[in-house]
C-alpha positions as CSV (number, residue, x, y, z in Angstrom):
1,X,-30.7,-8.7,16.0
2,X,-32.8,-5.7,16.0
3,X,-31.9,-2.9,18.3
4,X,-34.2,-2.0,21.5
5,X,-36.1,0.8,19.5
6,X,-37.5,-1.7,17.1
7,X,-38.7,-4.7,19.3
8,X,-40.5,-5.2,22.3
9,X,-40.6,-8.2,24.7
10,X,-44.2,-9.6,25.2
11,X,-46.4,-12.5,25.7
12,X,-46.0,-15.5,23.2
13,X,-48.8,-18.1,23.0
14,X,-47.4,-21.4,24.6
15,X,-43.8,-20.2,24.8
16,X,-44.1,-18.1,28.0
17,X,-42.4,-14.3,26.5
18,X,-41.0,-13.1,23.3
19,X,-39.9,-10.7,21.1
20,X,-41.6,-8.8,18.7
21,X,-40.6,-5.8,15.9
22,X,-42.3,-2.9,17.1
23,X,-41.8,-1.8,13.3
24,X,-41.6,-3.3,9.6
25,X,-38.1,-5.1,9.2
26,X,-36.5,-5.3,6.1
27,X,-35.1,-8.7,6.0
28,X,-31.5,-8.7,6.2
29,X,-31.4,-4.9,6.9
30,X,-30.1,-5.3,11.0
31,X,-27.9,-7.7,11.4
32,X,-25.8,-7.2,14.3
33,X,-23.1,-5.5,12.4
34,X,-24.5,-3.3,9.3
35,X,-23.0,-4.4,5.7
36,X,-19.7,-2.0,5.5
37,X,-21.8,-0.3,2.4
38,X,-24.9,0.7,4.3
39,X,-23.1,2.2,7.4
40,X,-21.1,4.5,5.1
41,X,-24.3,5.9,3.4
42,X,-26.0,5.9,6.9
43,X,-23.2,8.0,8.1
44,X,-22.9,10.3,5.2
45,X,-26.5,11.1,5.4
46,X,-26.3,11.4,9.0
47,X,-23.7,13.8,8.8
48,X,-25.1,16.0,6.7
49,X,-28.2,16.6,7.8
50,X,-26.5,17.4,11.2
51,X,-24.4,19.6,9.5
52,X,-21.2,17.9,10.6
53,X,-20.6,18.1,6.3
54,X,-19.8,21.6,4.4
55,X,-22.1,22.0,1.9
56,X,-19.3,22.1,-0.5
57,X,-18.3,18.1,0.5
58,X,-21.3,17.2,0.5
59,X,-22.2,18.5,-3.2
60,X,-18.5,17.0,-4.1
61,X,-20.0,13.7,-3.3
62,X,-23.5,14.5,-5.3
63,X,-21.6,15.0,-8.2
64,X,-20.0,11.8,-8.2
65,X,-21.3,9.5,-11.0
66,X,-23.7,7.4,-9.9
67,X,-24.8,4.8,-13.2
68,X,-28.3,4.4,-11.5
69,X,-29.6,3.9,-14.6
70,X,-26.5,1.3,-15.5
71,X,-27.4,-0.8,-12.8
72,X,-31.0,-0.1,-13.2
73,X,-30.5,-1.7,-16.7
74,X,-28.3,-4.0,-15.8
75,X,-30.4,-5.7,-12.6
76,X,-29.2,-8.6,-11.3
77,X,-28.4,-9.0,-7.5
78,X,-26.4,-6.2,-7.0
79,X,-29.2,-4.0,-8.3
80,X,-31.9,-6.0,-6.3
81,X,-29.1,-5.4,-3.2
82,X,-29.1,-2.0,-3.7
83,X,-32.8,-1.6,-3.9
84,X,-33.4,-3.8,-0.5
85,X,-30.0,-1.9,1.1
86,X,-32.4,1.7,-0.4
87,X,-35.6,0.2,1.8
88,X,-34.0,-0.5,4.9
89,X,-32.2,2.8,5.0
90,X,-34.9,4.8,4.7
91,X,-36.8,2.8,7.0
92,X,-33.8,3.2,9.7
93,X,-33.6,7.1,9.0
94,X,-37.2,7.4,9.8
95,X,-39.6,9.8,8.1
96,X,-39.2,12.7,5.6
97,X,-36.0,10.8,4.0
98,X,-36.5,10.1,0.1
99,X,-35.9,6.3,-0.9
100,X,-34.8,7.4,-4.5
101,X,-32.1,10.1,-3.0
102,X,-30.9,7.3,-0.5
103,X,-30.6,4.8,-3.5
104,X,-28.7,6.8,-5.6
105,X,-26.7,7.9,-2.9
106,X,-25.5,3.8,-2.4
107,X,-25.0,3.8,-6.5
108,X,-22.5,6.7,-6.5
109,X,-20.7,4.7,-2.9
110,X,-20.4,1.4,-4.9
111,X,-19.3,3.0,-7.7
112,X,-16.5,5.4,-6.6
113,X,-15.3,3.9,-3.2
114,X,-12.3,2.2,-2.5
115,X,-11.5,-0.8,-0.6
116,X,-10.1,0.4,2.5
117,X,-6.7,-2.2,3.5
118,X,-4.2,-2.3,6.0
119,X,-0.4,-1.2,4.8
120,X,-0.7,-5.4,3.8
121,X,-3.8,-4.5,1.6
122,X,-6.1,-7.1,3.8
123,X,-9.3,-5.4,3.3
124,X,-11.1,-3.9,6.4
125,X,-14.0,-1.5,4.7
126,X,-14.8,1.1,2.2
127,X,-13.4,4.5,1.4
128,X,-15.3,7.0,0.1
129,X,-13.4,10.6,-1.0
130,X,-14.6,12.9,-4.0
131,X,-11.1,14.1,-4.3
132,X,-9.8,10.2,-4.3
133,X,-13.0,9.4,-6.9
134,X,-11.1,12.1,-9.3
135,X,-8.3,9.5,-9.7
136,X,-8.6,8.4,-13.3
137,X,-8.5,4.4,-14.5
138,X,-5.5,2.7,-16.4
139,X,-4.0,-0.7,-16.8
140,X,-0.6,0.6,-17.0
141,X,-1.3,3.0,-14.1
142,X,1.9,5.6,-12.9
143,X,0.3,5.5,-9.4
144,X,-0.9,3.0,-6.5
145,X,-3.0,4.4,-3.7
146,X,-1.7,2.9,-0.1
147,X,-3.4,3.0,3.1
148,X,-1.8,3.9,6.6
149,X,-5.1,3.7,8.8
150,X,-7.9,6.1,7.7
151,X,-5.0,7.8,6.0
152,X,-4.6,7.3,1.8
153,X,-1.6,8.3,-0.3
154,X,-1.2,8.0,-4.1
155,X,2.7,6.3,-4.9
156,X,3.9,7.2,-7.7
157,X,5.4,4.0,-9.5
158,X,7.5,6.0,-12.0
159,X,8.5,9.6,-13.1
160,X,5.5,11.5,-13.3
161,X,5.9,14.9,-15.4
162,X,4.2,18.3,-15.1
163,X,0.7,17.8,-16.3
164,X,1.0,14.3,-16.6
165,X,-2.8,12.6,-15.7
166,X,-2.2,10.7,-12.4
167,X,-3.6,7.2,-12.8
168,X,-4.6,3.9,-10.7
169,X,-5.8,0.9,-11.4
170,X,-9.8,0.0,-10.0
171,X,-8.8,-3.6,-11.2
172,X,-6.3,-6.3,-11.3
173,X,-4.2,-5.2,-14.2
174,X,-2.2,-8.1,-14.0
175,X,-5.3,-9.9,-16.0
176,X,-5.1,-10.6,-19.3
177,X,-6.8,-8.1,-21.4
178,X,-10.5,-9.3,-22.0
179,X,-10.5,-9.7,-18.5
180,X,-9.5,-6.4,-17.5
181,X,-12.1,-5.2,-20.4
182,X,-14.7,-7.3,-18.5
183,X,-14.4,-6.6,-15.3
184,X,-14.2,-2.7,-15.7
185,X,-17.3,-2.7,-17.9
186,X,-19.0,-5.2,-15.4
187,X,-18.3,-2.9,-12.5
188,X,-17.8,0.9,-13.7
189,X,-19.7,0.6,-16.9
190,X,-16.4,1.5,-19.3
191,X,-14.1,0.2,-21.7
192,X,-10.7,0.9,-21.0
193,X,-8.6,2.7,-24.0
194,X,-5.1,2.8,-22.3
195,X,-1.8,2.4,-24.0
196,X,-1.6,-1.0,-22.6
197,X,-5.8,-1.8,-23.8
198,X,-4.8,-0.4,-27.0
199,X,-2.3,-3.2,-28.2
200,X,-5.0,-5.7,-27.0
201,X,-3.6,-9.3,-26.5
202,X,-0.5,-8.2,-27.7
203,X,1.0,-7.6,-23.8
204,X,2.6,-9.6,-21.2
205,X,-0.5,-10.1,-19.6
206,X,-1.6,-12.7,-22.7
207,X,1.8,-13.6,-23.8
208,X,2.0,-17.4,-24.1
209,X,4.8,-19.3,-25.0
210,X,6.9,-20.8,-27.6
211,X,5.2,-20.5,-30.9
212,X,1.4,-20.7,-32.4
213,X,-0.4,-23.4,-31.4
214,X,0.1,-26.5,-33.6
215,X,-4.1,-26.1,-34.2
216,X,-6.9,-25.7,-33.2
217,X,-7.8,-28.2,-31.2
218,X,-4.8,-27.3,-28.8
219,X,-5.8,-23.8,-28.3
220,X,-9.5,-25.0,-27.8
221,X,-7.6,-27.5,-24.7
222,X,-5.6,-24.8,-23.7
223,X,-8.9,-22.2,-23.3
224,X,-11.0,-24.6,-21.5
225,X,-8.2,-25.2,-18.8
226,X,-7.5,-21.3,-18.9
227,X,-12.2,-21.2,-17.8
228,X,-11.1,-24.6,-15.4
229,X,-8.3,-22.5,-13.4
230,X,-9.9,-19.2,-13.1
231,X,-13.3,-20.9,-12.2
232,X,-11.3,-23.1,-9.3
233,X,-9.5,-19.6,-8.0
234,X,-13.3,-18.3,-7.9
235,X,-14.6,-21.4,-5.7
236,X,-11.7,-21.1,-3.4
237,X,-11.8,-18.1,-2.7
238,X,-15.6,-18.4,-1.1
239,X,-15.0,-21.2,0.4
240,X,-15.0,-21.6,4.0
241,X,-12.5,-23.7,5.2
242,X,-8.7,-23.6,3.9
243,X,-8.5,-27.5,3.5
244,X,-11.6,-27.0,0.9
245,X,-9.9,-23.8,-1.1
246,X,-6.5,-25.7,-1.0
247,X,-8.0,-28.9,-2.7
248,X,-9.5,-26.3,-5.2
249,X,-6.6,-24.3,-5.5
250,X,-4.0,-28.1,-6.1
251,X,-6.6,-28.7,-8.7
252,X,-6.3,-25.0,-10.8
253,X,-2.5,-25.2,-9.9
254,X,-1.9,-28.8,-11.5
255,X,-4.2,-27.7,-14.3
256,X,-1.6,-25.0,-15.2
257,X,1.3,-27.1,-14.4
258,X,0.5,-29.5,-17.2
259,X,0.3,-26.6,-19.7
260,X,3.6,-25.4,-18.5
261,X,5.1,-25.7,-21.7
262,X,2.8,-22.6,-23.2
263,X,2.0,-20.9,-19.6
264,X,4.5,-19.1,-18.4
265,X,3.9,-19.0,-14.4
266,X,3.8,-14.8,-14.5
267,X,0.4,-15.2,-16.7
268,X,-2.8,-15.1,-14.5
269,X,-4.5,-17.0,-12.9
270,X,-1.2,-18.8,-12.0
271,X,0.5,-16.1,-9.8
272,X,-2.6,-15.4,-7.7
273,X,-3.2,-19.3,-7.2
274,X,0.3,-19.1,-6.1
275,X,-0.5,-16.6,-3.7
276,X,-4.0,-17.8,-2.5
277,X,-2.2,-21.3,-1.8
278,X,0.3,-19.7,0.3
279,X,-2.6,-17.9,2.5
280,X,-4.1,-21.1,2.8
281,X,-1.7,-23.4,3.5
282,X,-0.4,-20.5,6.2
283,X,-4.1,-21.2,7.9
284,X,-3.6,-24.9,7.8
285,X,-0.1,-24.6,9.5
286,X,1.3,-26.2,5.7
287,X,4.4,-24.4,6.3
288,X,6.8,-25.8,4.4
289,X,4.1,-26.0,1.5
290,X,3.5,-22.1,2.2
291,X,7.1,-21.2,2.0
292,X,7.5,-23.2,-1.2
293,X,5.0,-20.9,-3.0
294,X,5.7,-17.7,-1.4
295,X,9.6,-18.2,-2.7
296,X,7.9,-19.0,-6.7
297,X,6.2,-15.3,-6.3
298,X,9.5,-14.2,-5.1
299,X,11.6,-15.6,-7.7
300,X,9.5,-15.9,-10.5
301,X,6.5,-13.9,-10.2
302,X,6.7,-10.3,-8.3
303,X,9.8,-9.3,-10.3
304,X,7.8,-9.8,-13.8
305,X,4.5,-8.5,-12.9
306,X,5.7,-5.8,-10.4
307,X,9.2,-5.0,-11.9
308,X,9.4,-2.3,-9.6
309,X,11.3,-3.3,-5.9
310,X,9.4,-0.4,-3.7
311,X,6.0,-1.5,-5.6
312,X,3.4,-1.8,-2.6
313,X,2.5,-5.2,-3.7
314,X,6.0,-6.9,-4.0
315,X,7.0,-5.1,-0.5
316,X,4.4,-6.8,1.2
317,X,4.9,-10.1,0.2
318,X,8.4,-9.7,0.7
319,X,7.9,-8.8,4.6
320,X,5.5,-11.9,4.2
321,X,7.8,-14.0,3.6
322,X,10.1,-12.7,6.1
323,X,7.9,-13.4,8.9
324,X,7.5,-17.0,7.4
325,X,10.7,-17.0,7.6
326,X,11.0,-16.4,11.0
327,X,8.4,-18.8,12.0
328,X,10.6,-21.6,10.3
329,X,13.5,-20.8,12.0
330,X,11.6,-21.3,15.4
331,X,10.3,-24.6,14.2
332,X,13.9,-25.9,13.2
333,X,14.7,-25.9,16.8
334,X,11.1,-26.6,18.9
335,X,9.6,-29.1,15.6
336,X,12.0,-29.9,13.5
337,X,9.7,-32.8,11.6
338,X,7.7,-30.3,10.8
339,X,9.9,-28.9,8.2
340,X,12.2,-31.6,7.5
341,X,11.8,-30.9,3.9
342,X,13.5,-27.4,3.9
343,X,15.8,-28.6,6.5
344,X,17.7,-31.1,4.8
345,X,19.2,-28.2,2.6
346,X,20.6,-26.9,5.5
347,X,19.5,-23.2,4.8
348,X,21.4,-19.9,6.7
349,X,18.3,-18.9,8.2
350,X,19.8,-15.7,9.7
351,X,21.2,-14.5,6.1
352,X,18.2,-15.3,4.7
353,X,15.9,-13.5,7.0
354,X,18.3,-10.7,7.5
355,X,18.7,-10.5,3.5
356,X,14.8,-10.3,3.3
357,X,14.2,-7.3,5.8
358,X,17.4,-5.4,4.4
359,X,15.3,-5.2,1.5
360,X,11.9,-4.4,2.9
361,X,13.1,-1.7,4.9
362,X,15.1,-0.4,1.4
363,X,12.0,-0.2,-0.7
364,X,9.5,0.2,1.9
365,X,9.9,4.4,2.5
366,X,8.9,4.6,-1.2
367,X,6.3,2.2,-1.3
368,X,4.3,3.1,2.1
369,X,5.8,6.6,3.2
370,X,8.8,6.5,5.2
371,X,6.9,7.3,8.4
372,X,4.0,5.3,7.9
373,X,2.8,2.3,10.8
374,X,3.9,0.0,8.5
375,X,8.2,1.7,7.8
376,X,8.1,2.2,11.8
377,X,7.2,-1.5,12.2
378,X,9.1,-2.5,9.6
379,X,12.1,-0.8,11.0
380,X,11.6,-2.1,14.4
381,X,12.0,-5.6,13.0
382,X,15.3,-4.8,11.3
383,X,16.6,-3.5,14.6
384,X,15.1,-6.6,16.5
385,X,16.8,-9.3,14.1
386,X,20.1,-7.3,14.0
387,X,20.4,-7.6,18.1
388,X,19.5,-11.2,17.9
389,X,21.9,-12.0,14.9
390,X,24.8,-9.5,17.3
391,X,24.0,-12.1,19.8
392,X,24.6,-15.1,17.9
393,X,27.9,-13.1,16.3
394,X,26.4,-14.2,12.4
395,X,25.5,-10.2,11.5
396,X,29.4,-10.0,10.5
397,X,29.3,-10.5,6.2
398,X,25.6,-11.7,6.5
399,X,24.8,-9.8,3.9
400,X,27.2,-10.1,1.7
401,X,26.2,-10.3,-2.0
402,X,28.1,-14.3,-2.8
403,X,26.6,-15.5,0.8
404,X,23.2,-14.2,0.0
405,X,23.4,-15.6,-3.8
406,X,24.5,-19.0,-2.5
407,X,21.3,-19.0,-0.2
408,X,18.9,-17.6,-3.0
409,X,20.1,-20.8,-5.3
410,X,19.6,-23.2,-1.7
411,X,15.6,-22.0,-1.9
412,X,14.9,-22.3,-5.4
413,X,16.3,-25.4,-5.6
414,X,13.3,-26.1,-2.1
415,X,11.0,-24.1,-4.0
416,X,11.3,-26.3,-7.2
417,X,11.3,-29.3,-5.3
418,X,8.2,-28.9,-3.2
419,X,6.2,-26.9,-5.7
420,X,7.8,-27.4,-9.1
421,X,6.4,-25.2,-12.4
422,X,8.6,-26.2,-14.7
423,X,6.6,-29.9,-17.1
424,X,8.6,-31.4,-19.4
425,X,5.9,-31.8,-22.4
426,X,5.8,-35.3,-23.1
């Protein structure tokens, strides 16, 4: 609602009193909390016409590429957003503030900010750094920027030589290529010309398999399924309720499940229905459901895309799955029914979780900084689990390498029961 300074209470004809704006309103302009995008160009304007910027920061940031005329061109609603998000800010600043400096201002914040996570990459805002916005695009990048509060760092996810060009990824690069080509020319108005762009479809990312497809007519099939999955990921990902994005997501999941013959379960959109089911399902208390996808990306999905074991990504859903883990184990003894499905394989819960955090707290230094929130909590855990594992005298051999193999084989055998990948072509 608008703030005191722009409304006044007052008579209203046969309603007894109201309120009125003591000033024009933008609609959509003061909400009760500002869009994430507007209160970081309020604030960088704020603070530097009270000085609380160095002129050197503050021109750092006007030299950031703003593709005004891009978007300009372009239009659309995210142009027609940024000219209504351009009104309203200057009408909040008050007089002697230029529209057409505050709108280019929003244009170089869309363009070079980062989402702002948590160390589990659930986004919370916007960052905006000029010395972040120098970080260079590729699909194959050699560096992942992580979060630990306000805090960034840049991982390195290989060797990096001397005078090697640090890179990131703006995008998914687990998409297949036209994708990645799309969405980075959508979004930051470029084609990407990376070692990985340059062999086109001819990457892991668009690998199908088995041979050609025996004609046309089957690739035509297999395209319009490919537009059917990636448009039900889309819908349930806006949705509002879980029970509605998990009907979606069944739907894009079975879809790819009856092309398993040619689609290998690593090739999106499979892995991130995988992983939006699993977020879901956690919401609608599906736990056994949950797990079942959560141990696919596990087994099948992190290791291909991520081959890496400290990448930031795999981590995270490793300690995910941990804690899922755990949350089992208390249902075993206060609702068994509830997970009756993983319980009739009998599972060594303890192993298991105490396998899972071994491994987090091995990778997770490299991935997140070894004193980062996320390694202190992280660690904490481990030390938590190993006093409750003392108690029950299990920690002796738990973690031995045949014990934790025969465990691994227990949950795919779950995991391919309760959400199977593999279709026999008929």
């Amino acid at each position: 609602m608008p703030s005191k300074d722009k409304a006044y209470t007052g008579p209203s004809p046969g309603a007894g009193t109201g309120l009125f704006s003591s000033d024009s309103i933008v609609g959509g302009c003061y909400p009760r909390v500002l869009p994430t995008t507007v209160r970081a160009v309020i604030q960088l304007h704020l603070r530097h016409t009270k000085k609380l910027l160095i002129e050197e920061e503050w021109q750092s940031i006007q030299r950031l590429q703003s593709h005004i005329d891009d978007l300009r061109r372009v239009g659309g609603e995210r142009w027609e957003s940024i000219c209504l998000m351009s009104k309203g800010t200057t009408m909040y600043l008050g007089q002697g503030v230029n529209e057409g400096l505050i709108k280019e201002l929003y244009c170089r914040v869309m363009i070079n900010s980062l989402t702002l996570v948590t160390p589990t990459f659930d986004p919370v805002g916007i960052f905006v750094d000029p010395f972040a916005a120098l970080i260079n695009h590729s699909c194959d990048p050699n560096a992942v920027v992580v979060f630990d509060g306000p805090s960034f760092s840049v991982r390195s996810m290989r060797n990096i030589g001397k005078d090697e060009e640090i890179t990131i990824s703006y995008i998914d690069c687990t998409n297949p290529f036209t994708r990645r080509q799309s969405d980075l020319q959508d979004r930051y108005f470029f084609a990407c010309s990376c070692d990985k762009c340059q062999r086109g479809s001819q990457t892991q990312e668009d690998t199908l398999l088995g041979s050609k497809m025996a004609d046309m007519t089957e690739e035509g099939e297999l395209r319009k399924t490919e537009q059917i999955a990636w448009e039900s990921l889309q819908d349930a990902k806006e949705a509002t309720e879980p029970t509605k994005s998990i009907q979606l997501l069944r739907q894009g999941n079975q879809r790819l499940r009856d092309l398993a013959y040619v689609w290998p379960i690593h090739r999106q959109p499979w892995p991130s229905i995988h992983q939006q089911l699993a977020v879901n399902l956690l919401s609608a208390g599906k736990w056994t459901e949950a797990l079942a996808h959560m141990l696919q990306t596990y087994f099948q999905i992190d290791p291909v895309l991520f081959p890496q074991p400290f990448h930031p990504v795999r981590v995270v859903h490793n300690w995910t799955l941990a804690m899922l883990m755990l949350q089992i184990t208390s249902l075993s003894t206060s609702d068994p029914a509830s997970i009756y499905v993983v319980q009739k394989y009998e599972p060594d819960y303890g192993t298991i979780i105490h396998g899972l955090l071994k491994e987090v707290e091995g990778n997770v230094g490299a991935s997140h900084g070894p004193h980062s929130h996320f390694a202190v909590m992280v660690k904490r855990k481990v030390e938590e689990v190993n006093v409750d594992m003392t108690r029950a005298d299990t920690a002796q051999g738990a973690l031995k390498k045949d014990k934790l193999e025969k465990e691994w084989k227990i949950l795919r055998s779950f995991a391919n029961e309760v959400a199977p990948i593999d279709v026999v072509r008929s």
